[in-house]
C-alpha positions in Angstrom: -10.1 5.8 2.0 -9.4 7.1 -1.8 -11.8 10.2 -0.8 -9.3 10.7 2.4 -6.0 10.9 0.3 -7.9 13.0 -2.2 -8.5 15.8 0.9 -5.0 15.4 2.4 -3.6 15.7 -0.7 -5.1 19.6 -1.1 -4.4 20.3 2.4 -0.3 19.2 1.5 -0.7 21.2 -1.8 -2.4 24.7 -0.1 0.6 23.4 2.6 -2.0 23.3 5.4 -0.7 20.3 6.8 2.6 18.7 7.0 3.6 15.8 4.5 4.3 13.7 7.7 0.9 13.6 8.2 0.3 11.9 5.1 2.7 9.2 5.0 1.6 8.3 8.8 -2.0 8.1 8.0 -1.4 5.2 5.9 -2.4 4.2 2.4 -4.9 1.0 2.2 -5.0 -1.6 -0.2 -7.6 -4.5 0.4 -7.5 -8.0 -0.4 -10.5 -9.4 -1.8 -11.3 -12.4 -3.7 -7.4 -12.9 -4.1 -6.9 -9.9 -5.7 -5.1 -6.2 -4.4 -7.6 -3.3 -4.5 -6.2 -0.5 -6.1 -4.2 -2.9 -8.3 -1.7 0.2 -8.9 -1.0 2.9 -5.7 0.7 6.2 -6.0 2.4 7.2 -3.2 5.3 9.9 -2.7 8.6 9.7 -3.6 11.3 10.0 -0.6 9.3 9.5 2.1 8.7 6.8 4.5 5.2 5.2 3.4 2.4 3.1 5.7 0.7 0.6 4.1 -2.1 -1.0 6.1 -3.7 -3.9 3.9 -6.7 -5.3 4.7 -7.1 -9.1 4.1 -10.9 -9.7 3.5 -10.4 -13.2 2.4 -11.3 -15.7 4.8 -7.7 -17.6 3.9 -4.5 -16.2 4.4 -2.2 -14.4 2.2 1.4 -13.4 1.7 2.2 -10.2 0.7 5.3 -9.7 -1.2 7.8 -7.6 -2.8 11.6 -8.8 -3.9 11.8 -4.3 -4.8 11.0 -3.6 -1.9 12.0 -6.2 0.2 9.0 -7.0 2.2 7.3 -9.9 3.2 4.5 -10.6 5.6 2.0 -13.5 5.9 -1.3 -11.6 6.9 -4.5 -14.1 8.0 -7.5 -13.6 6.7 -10.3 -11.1 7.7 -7.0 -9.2 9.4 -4.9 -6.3 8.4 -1.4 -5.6 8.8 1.0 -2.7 8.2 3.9 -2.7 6.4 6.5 0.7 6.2 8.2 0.6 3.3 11.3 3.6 2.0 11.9 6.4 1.5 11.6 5.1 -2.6 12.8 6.7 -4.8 10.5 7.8 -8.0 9.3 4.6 -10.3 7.1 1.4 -9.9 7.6 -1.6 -7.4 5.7 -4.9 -8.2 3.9 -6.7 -5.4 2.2 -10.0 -4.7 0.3 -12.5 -3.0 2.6 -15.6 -2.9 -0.2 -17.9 -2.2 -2.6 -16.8 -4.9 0.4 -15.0 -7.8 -1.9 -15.8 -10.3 -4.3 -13.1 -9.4 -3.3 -11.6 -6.6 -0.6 -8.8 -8.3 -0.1 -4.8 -8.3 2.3 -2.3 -8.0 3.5 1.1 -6.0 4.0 4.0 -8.4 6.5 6.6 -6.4 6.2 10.1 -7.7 
């Protein structure tokens, strides 16, 4: 998925495709072994953002955020996606309220 937002990203900088496009095509952040992977995800500032995380746990896990005020229990081996802003720029923490100790990361909005 990285390699994907690395080629839309050059197609919204030669402006070859609307940023709409991005923000609809999602940005994906997996967990595994009770951890977010990418720990840290930029996305852009001021525009609506789809998030489509990937539980590859076999158990269950909360996904939360008191910044950006979002919640959602996803099962495990199941995804789910979550819309979040328009943000504006700077970093919103995120967790997994049933495994904190591990499971932590954070949006960076440029």
């Amino acid at each position: 998925m990285r390699s994907t937002h690395v080629i839309v990203a050059g197609l919204l900088a030669l402006g070859l495709i609307p940023q709409t496009y991005a923000a609809s095509e999602g940005y994906e952040i997996v967990i595994l072994n009770h951890r977010f992977e990418p720990a840290e995800l930029t996305v852009p500032a001021g525009q609506k953002v789809k998030l489509v995380v990937d539980n590859r746990d076999a158990s269950p896990e909360e996904f939360e955020s008191k910044e950006l005020r979002r919640e959602k229990v996803i099962p495990g081996h199941s995804k789910a996606t979550i819309w979040v802003g328009p943000l504006t720029s700077g970093e919103y923490r995120f967790f997994g309220e049933f495994h904190e100790e591990t499971a932590q990361g954070k949006l960076i909005v440029k």
